[in-house]
Structure formats: C-alpha cells, structure tokens
C-alpha positions in Angstrom: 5.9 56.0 -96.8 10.1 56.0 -96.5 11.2 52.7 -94.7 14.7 54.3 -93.1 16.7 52.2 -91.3 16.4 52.7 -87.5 18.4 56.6 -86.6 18.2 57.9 -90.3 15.1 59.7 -92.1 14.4 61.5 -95.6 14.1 60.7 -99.0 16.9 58.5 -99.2 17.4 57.8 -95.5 20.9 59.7 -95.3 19.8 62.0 -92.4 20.6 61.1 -89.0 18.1 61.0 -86.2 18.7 63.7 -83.2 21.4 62.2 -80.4 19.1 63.1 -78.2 16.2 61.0 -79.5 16.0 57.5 -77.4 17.9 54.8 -79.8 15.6 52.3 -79.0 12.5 54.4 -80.7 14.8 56.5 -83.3 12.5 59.2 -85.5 9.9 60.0 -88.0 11.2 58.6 -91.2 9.9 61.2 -92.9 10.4 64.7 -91.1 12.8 63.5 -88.2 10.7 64.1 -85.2 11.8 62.1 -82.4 9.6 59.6 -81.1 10.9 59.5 -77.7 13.4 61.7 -75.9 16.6 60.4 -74.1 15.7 61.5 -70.4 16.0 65.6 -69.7 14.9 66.4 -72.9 11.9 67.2 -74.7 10.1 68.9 -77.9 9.8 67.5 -81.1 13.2 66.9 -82.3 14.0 66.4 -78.8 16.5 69.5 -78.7 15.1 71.2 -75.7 16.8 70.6 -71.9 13.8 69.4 -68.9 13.6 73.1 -67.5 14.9 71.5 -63.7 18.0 70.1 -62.9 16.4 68.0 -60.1 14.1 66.2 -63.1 14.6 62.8 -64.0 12.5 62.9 -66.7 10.1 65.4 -68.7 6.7 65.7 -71.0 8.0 65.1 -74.4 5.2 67.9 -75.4 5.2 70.7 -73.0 8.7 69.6 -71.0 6.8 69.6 -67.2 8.3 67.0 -64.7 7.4 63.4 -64.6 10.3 62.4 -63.1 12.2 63.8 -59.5 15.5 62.9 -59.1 15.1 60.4 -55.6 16.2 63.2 -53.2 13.5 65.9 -54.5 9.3 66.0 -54.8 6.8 67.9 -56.1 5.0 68.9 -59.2 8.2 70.5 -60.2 10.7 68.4 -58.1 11.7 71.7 -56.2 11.2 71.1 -52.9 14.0 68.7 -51.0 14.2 65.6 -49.2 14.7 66.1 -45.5 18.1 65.5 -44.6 17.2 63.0 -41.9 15.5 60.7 -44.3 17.2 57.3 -45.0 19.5 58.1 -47.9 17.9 61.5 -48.3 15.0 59.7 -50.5 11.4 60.3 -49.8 7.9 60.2 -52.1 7.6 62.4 -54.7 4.0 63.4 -54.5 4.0 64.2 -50.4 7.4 64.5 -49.5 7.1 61.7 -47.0 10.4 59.8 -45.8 10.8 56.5 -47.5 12.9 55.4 -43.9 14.0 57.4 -41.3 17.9 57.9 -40.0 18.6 56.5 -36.4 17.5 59.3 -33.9 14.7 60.1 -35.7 10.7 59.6 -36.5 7.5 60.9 -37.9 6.4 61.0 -41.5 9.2 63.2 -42.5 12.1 62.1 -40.2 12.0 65.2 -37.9 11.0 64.2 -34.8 14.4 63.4 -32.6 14.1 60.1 -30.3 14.7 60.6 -26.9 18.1 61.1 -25.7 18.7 58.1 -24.7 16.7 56.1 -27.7 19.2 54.1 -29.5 16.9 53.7 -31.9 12.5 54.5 -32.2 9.5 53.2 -33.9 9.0 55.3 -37.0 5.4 56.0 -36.4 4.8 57.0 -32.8 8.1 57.9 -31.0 8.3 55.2 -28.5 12.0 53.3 -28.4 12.6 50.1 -29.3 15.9 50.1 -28.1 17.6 51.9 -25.0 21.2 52.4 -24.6 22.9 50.1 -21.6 22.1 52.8 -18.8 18.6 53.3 -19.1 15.0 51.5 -19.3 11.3 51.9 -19.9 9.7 52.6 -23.3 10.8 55.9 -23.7 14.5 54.7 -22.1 14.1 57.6 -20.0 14.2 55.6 -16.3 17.6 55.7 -15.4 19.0 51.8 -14.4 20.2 52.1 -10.8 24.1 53.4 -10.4 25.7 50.2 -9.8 24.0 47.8 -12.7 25.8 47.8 -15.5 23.0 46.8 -17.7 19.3 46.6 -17.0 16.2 45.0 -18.2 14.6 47.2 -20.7 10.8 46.4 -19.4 11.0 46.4 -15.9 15.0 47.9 -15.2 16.1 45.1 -13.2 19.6 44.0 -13.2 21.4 41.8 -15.6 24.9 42.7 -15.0 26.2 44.0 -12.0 29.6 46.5 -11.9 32.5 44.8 -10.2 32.3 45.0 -7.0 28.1 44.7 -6.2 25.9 41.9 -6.3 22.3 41.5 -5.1 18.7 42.1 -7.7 19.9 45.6 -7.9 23.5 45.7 -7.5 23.2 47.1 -4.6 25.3 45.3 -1.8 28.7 45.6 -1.5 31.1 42.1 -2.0 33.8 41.0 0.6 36.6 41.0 -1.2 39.2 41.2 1.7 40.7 37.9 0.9 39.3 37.3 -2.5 41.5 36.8 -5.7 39.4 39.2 -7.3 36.9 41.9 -6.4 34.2 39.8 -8.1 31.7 37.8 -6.5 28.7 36.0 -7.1 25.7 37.8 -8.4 23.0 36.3 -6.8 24.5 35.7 -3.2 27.4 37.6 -2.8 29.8 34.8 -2.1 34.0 35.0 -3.4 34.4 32.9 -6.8 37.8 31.9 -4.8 39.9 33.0 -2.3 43.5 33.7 -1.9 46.3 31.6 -0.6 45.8 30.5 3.3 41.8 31.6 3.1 38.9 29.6 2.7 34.9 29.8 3.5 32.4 31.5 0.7 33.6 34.9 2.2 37.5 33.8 2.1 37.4 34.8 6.2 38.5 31.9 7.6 42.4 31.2 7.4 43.8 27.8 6.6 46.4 26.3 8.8 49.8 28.0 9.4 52.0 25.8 7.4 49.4 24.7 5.0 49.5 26.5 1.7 46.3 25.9 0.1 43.0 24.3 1.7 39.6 23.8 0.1 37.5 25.9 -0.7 34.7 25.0 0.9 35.8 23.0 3.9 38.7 24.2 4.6 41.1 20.5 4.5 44.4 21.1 3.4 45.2 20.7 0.0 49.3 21.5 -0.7 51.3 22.4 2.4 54.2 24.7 2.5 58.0 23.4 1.9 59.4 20.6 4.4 55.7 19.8 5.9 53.9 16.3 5.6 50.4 15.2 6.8 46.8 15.6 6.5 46.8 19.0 8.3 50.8 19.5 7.7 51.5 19.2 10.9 55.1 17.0 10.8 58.2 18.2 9.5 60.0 16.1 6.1 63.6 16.5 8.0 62.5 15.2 11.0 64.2 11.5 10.1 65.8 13.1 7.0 67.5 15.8 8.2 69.2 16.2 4.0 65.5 16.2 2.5 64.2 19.5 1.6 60.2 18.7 0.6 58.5 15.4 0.7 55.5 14.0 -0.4 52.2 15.4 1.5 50.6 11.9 2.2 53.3 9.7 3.4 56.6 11.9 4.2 58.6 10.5 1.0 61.6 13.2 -0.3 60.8 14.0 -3.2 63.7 16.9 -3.2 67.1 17.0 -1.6 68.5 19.9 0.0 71.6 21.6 -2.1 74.5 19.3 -2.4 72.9 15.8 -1.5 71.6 13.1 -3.6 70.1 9.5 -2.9 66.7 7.6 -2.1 66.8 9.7 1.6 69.6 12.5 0.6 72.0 10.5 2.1 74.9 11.3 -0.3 77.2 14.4 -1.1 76.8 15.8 -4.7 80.5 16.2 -6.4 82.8 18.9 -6.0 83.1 19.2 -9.7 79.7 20.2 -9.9 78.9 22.8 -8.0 77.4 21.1 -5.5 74.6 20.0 -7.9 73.3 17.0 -8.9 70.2 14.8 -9.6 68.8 13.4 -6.4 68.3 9.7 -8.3 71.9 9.9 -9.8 74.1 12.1 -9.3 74.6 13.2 -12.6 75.4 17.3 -12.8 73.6 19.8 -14.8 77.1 21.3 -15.3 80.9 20.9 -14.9 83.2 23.6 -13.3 85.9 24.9 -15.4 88.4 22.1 -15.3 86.2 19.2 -14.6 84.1 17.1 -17.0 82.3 13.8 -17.3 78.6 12.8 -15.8 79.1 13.5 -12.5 81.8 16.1 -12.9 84.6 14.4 -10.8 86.9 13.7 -13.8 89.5 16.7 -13.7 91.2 18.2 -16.9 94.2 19.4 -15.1 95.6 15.9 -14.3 95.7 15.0 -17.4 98.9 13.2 -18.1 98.4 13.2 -21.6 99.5 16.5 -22.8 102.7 16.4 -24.5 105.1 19.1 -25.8 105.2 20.5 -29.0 106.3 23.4 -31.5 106.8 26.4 -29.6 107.0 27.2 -25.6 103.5 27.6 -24.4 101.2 25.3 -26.5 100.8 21.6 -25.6 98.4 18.6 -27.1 97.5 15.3 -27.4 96.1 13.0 -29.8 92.4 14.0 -28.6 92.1 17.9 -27.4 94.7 20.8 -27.1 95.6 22.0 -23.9 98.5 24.5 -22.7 101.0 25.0 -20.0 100.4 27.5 -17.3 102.7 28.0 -14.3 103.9 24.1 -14.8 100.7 23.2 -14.6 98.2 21.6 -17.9 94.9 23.2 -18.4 92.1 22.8 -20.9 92.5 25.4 -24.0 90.4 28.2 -22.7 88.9 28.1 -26.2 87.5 25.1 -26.2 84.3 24.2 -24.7 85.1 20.7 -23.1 82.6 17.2 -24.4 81.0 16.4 -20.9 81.7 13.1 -21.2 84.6 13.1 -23.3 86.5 15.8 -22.2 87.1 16.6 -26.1 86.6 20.1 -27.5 83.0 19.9 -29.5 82.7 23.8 -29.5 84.7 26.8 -29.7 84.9 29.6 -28.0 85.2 33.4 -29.4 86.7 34.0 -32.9 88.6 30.4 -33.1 88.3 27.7 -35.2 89.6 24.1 -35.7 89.8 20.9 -34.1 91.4 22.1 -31.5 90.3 25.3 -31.8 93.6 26.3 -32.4 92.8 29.0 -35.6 91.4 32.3 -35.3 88.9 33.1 -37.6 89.0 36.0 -40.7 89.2 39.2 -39.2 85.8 40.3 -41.8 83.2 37.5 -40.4 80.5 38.7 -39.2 80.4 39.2 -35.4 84.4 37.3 -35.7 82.5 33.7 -35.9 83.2 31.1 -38.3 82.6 26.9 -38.7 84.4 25.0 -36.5 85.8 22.4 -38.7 86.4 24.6 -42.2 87.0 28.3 -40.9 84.1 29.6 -43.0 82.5 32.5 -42.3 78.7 32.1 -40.9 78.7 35.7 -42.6 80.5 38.7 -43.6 80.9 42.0 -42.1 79.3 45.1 -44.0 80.9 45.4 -47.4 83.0 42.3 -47.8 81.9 38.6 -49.4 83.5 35.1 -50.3 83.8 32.3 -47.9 86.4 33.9 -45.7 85.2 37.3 -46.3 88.0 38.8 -47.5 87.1 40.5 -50.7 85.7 43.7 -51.0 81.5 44.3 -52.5 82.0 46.4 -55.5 80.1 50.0 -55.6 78.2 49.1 -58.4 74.7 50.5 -59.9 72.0 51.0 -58.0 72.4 48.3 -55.4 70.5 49.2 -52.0 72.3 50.0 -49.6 75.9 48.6 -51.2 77.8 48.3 -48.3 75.9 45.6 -46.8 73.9 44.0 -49.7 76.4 41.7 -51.8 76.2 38.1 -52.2 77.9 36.2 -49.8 79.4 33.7 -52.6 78.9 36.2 -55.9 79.2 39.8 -54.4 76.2 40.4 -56.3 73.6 43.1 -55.2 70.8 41.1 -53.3 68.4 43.8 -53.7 68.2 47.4 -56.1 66.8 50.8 -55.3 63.6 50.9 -56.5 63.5 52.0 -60.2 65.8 50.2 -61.3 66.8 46.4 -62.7 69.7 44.0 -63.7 72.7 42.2 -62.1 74.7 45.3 -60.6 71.4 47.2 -60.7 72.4 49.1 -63.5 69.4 49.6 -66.0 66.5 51.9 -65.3 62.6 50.6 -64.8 60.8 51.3 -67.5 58.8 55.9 -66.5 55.2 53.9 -66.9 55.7 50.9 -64.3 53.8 51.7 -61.6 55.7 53.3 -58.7 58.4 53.2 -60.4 58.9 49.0 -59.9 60.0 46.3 -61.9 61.3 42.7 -61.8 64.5 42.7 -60.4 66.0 40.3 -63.4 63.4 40.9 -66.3 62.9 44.8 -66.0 59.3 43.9 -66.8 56.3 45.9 -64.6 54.4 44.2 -62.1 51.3 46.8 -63.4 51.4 50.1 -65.3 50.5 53.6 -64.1 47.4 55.2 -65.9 47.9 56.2 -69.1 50.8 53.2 -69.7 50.3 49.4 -71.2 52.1 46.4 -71.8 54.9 44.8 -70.0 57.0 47.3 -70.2 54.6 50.2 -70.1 54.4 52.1 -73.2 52.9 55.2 -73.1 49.0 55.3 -74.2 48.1 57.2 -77.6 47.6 61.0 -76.7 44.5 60.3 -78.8 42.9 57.8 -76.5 40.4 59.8 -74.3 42.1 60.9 -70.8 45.1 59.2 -72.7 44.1 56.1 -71.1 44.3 52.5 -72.3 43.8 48.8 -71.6 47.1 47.8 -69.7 47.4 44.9 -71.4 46.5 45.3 -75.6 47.3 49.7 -75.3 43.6 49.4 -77.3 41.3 52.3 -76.2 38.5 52.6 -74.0 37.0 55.9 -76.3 38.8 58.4 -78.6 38.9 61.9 -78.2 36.8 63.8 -80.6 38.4 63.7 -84.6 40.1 60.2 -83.8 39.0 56.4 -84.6 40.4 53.1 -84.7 41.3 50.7 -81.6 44.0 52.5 -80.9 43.0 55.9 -81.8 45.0 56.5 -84.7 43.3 57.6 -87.5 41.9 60.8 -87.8 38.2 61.6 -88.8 37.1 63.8 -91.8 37.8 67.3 -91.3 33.9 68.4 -90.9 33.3 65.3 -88.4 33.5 66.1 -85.2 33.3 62.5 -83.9 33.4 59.6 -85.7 32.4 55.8 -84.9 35.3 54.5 -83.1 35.6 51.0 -85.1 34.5 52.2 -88.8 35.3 56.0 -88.8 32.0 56.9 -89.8 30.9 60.1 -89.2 28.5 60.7 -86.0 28.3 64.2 -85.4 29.0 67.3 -87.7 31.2 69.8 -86.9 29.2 73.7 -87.5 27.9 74.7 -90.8 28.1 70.7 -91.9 25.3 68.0 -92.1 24.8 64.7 -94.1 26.1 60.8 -93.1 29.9 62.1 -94.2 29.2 65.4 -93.2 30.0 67.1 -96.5 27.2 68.8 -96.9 26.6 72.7 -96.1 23.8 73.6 -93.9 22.1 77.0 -94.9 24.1 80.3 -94.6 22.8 81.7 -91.4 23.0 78.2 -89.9 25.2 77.4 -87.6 23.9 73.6 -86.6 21.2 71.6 -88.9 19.9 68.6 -89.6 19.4 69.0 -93.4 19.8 71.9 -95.4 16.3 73.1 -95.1 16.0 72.2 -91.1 18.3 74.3 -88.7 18.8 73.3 -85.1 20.3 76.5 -83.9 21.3 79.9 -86.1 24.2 82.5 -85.8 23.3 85.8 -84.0 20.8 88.0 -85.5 18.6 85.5 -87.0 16.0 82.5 -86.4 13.7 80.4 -88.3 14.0 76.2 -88.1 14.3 75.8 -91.5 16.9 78.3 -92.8 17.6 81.0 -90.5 16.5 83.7 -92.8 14.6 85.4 -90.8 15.8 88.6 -88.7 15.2 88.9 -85.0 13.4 91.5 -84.0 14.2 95.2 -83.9 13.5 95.6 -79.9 15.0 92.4 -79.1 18.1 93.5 -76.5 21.5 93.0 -78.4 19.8 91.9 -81.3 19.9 87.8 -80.4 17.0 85.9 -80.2 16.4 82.2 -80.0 15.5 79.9 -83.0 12.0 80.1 -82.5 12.4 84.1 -82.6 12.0 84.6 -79.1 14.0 87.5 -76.9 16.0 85.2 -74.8 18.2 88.3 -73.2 15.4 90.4 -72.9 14.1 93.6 -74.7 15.0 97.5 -75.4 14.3 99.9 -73.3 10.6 100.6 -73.5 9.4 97.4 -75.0 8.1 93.7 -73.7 6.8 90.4 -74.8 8.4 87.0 -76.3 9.4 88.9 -79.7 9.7 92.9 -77.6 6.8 93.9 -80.2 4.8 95.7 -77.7 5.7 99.5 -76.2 5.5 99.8 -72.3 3.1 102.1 -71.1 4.0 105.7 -71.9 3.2 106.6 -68.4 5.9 104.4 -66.6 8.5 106.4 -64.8 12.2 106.2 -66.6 15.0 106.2 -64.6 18.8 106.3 -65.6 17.2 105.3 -69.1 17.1 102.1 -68.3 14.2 99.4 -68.9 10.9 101.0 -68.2 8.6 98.0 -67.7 9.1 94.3 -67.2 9.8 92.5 -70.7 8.0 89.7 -70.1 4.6 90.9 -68.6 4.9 95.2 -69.3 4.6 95.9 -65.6 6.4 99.8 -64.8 9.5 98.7 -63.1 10.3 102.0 -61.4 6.8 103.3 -60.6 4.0 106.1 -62.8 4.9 109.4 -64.1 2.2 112.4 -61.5 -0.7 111.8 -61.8 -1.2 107.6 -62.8 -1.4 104.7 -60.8 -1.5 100.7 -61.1 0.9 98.1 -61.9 0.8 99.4 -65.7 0.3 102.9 -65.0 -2.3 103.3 -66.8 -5.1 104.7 -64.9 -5.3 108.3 -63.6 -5.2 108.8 -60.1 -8.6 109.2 -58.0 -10.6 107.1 -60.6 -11.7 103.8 -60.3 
C-alpha cells in the first residue's frame, strides 16, 4: 500500500488530491478518491456541485441534501423560512419558526398580535405586553381618555394627563391660581400656588401688601417693598422717610432710596456719582466724566497741575495728560481716569502710551494695541510683525492667505489640504488618504486602499484587488500566476496559481497536470488529474480516463458530459441519458422540432390519427 503524504496519491505520491476534497481527510493514496468532500460537493473525486443552492451540505454518494442553509427546510431545502420568523431561521424537518418577530405568533410566526399587542406569547396569542393606551390580556380594553397610562390587569390609572386627577383621571384640577395646571393625583389639591394665593385650592388671597404667604395657612411670608410686620401692615418710611425697604420683622432699612446713604438714609450720595452710592459708605459704583476718587467728589477739571507744553492745545503734568478747552483743563478724553488716582490706567480707542498720547498702527486689528509698548493685540487681514506693518506674502498653498500668516514670521498657519511645507509649497503624497498629510513632515496620517507606508506607495498591481498591508506593502493574496510577499514573482507558465510563499505550483492551467505542472494530460483532455484520469474533456468526447471516446451520434450539438451523458439534450426524434433510443414513430412532428421528451420519450406535441397515450402508442378505441 502507497504511504503519500496527506493531498498527494500514486506511485510516487506526485499527484495532488482534488481542491475540493476536505484537507483535513485528503484522498485515496492509491486512486485519488476523495475521502470527504469540502461542503457543496460530492462524488468520488468530489468534482460534482450539491444539486441546490439552498444546501449546506450533500451525500458524498448520491449528492441529496443533509444540510439546509438556516433560512430553508425540507428533504431538499426548497421550501422557505417564513419571513416573520426571528432572523428568517426555522427547523429544517417541519418548517417551524425557531422565534417569532414582534407582532407575531403560532408555530410558523403567522398569526399577527392584536393591534394593540406590543408584544404576544408565542404559543397562544395572548399579550404580554400592551402599549400605554390600552389594558386586558388581549390589550384590547381601551384605558379611559384622560389616564395617560393604565394598569395592564385591571386598567386602573397610574398616570394621569395634566390637568385630571381622581382613580380614573376623571375630575377636573383648579388651576385658577395654581403655578401650574398640575395637581395632586389622589386629592386634587395645587402642588403651589401663585403669588398673593394660598389654601390647597390657591382660592384664598393673601393680604394686599403681602407678597408671599404660606401655603397652607396663609401667614405672611415676604411683604411687598416699603412694608414691615407680621401681616405687613406698617410702612418702612413712616420714621424714615429716605428708606426704601426694611427688614420684615423689626422695620430696619436695609435699602435707601436713590441718592441717600447712612444707618437711616440720612445722608445725600455725591454729586460726582450720580446720585449713587453704598448705603454703609458712600462709596460710588462709578464717577461722572470729570470726577474721580471713592466717593466721586474729587473733580479733574480743577486740577492746578496741568502745565503748558510743546504745541497750543496739549497740556500735562508729571502724573496724567490733560488738554485745554475753552481756558478751561479737562482729563484727556482718551484716557480712562484710576478711580482713586485720577491717573490714566486704560486707554481709550486706537491710542497708546502713558498718557495715551500715541495712536496705534493703522493695520492692528480692530485699531487696538498695548498700552505701554504700542504692539498690536493682532493684525488686520494680510499684514504681520509687531506693528503690523508688513505685508503676508502670496505664497504656496497657504489657506486662505490673506488672513493666515504668522503674526511674528508671516508664515502660513495652516495649508490647503493636499499639501505640506513652510509656504505650503510641496504636494501630499496621491495615496494619503483624503488627500492629507502632516503639515511639516508630508508624511500620511493613513493610506487610501491600495497605498502603504508613510508616504503611501502604491500597492503591487499583482497583489489581489491591488491591496496591501498599509504598513510592510506585503500582500494579503496574489492574483493568479504571481507569488512572493509582495507579489512579485511570477509562476511557471502552465501554473495557474502557485503557493504564495514557495511558488509551488497549486493548480494547473488546461491540458497540464503533475506537482510542477509540466506534464501533458491526454489529447482530448482539457482538465486531469494524471494522464490516464481526466476531470473534464473538450467538446465531442468523454471517458474519465482519456477522453477517447465519442459522444453519441443523437446527442444535440454533439457535447455530452464526461460520463457520456446528453447534458443539452437530444436530436430530433431521439431520448434518454446517451439519445440512444427513437421516440415513438407515431408522435406528431411539428415545425421539425423535438418530437418527444428526451429524457422520458413522452410525444411533446400530441399522436399522429388514429393513436393515443402519452407515448402514442396505442390505437385509438382499444384498451
């Protein structure tokens, strides 16, 4: 007995096993029958397709379904799933749903719930869960029209809608003088009421000059502006005729009225600040133009320490700049006075300096610069450097140029997408993936398909789908007549695909067999797996060994399969597997075409006068 190492047979074990024989099990060592077939196939060198596209899997001997593909049953896995069972699978011997779909029961899913079923037991119909409108356990009780949701069992309410309360939602809230239109489920009371209201109903009004009052007993709680007391009945100016509100309990101001400050309000505010000022000091929020200090009564046009100097208008002093207006010194109206100081800590518009005596470059961004230097916070649209007075180049590729220059380098900050380098000038590599690289490096974040390494070179056109690993350019699988990691090398001529690591030869091209595939099948072979063993033959001819037999006379266009059978059908007047056998001589030609069927010899078109019967062949009137 040969000893062949697993996939080869014969003599010297240089014939390959079938593809289509299961690896694991590989063939006879001695005549290459497969001893297992890879699933949909069958026969004894495994070279015949399961007969169904919906098998799985078929009798190695006669090729009849073991095997349904999971959304098909039956003795010959014809007959379909029902759509409506869970993933379309159900049991192959019965048909029976494995699961059904939401909406839907029985033992084949095609029973609907009822409408409003949510979802039903599989087996009898009944629901086990109702959508929020209805109850009972076929959900088709109706929960009453103001219930937002119901009890499935019994339909009472768990959720009113807003507005109702009661067991069924059927009373009506008060909501006159309720903050909202909600109230409480169970006994129909406000949650609160609105301002001035109080009682579970909100109906009864709080006192007149009392704001807020409880809830429940209606004491006031907060009472409106300039009233004191338990019920808010005395009045905060009544002893304090300045005081604007005061506390509720014991009458103490707690607020002035505009223009007064003190313990009691006694005091007037400064005319420097407008009137206002903290009750406990006097200090003011703000100065009026030409006034400064805490409480605003210092004033900046009295100063008498403005002194003349170069040129008719201007004026200043050791401290802050002022100028000369109708013989009379003013603050610089660009300068924003120190409250306490009276110094300039902030300029005002496009000026700069200590005195804010400098206008700022005309390109700065919205005409604003630092105070003390006269830099630009930023530059106008097209223009960089610390005063903004050069010009951004038009360079490359930049995005958007006009605006998007370095401050301090002019620069591009950003490039067009596609391309790279300091003025944007170089192009991404055609692989990176939209089109994007590193702004500095030009390498590729990722490649597109077909495209590897960090710059994206373009995968071997031998690589199947011309695809590669993004990172090595090795390939997943060579298209057929190539081999190597990188698809490189070319198989033998009479290979048509090799092993993709050691080039050995895996499949013959036509007319070749053998482990390098050098060896010439028979002539009228057109695949084999030896020279004496073909696998299929050119037109004309069968026989599994050489082909070197003709196909039959009758058999229509002269083709037949390898086993000699007339796969196209026969000649007119002939039937059978190999057309050996003459239709009836009594079937009724028409258009000289086929007289009888070629597989069974049954007249097609009817009997000549005068015989009857599928086959024509018994005279009418006799049994």
């Amino acid at each position: 007995m040969s000893c062949c190492e697993r996939g080869y047979w014969g003599e010297h074990c240089t014939n390959r096993c079938n593809s289509t024989c299961h690896l694991s099990a590989g063939c006879s060592p001695t005549e290459g029958k497969c001893l297992e077939c890879t699933n949909g196939f069958w026969g004894d060198f495994c070279n015949r397709t399961c007969n169904i596209s919906t098998c799985e899997a078929c009798d190695q001997t006669d090729g009849s379904c073991l095997e349904c593909d999971d959304r098909y049953w039956g003795p010959s896995c014809d007959e379909k799933c029902n759509t409506t069972c869970l993933r379309d699978m159900c049991n192959q011997a019965d048909g029976s749903c494995l699961g059904c779909y939401y909406g839907y029961w029985g033992p084949s899913c095609d029973e609907k719930c009822n409408l409003f079923c949510v979802k039903c037991n599989q087996t009898d119909g009944s629901c086990l869960l109702c959508d929020s409108d209805n109850w009972g356990p076929f959900c088709d009780e109706k929960c009453n029209t103001n219930c937002l949701k119901c009890n499935q069992m019994d339909g009472s309410c768990l959720k009113c809608d807003e507005g109702y309360w009661g067991p069924s939602c059927e009373e009506k809230c008060n909501i006159s003088n309720c903050v909202t239109s909600k109230c409480n489920q169970t006994d129909g009371s406000c949650l609160s009421c609105i301002r001035g209201y109080w009682g579970p109903s909100c109906d009864k009004k709080c006192n007149d000059i009392c704001v807020e009052c409880n809830k429940a007993n209606g004491i006031c709680s907060k009472c409106d502006k300039g009233y004191w007391g338990t019920s808010c009945e005395k009045e905060c100016s009544y002893k304090l005729p300045n005081c604007e509100d005061c506390e509720m309990e014991n009458g103490t101001c707690i607020e002035c009225k505009p223009g007064y400050w003190g313990h009691n309000c006694e005091y007037n505010c400064s005319v420097g600040g407008a009137g206002k000022c903290a009750k406990s000091n006097e200090v003011c929020p703000i100065c009026l133009a030409g006034f400064w200090g805490e409480t605003c009564k210092n004033v900046c046009t009295k100063s008498p320490l403005c002194e003349p100097c170069t040129g008719v208008i201007r004026y200043f002093n050791k401290d802050y700049f002022c100028v000369i207006e109708n013989e009379k010194n003013l603050c610089n109206p660009w300068c924003e006075c120190e409250k306490r100081s009276g110094q300039c800590f902030k300029c005002i518009g496009h000026f700069w300096g200590k005195f804010c005596n400098y206008e700022c470059p005309l390109h700065c961004a919205e005409h604003s610069c630092e105070m003390y230097n006269g830099t630009c916070n930023g530059c106008e649209k097209g223009y960089w450097g610390k005063q903004c007075d050069i010009s951004c180049e038009s360079v490359g590729n930049c995005e958007h140029v006009n605006d998007n220059c370095s401050q301090s380098t002019g620069l591009c900050k950003t490039c067009t997408n596609g391309f790279w380098g300091s003025f944007c000038e170089t192009k991404c590599s055609l692989g990176c993936l939209q089109g994007s690289c590193d702004r500095w490096t030009g390498a590729c974040g990722r490649c597109e398909d077909g495209f590897w390494g960090n710059t994206c070179t373009i995968c071997n056109s031998a690589c199947t789908d011309s695809t590669c690993h993004n990172e090595t350019g090795n390939c997943n699988t060579c298209k057929n007549g190539y081999w190597g990691q990188t698809c490189t090398s070319k198989c033998g001529d009479t290979c048509q695909t090799c092993r993709m690591i050691t080039g050995e030869c895996e499949n013959c091209v036509d007319r070749f067999w053998g482990a390098e595939c050098n060896m010439n099948c028979s002539e009228n072979c057109i695949t084999c797996f030896n020279d004496s063993h073909c696998m299929s033959c050119i037109d004309g001819y069968y026989d599994v060994n050489k082909c070197n037999e003709t196909c039959p006379s009758d058999c229509l266009g002269g083709k037949c399969t390898i086993d000699g059978e007339c796969y196209l059908g026969c000649n007119v007047g002939y039937y059978g597997q190999t057309c050996a056998r003459s239709c009836n001589e009594n079937c009724l030609v028409v258009d000289n075409t086929t007289t009888c069927s070629h597989e069974d010899g049954k007249c097609l078109h009817g009997c000549n006068p005068g015989f009857t019967n599928e086959f024509c062949s018994q005279l009418e009137g006799r049994c």
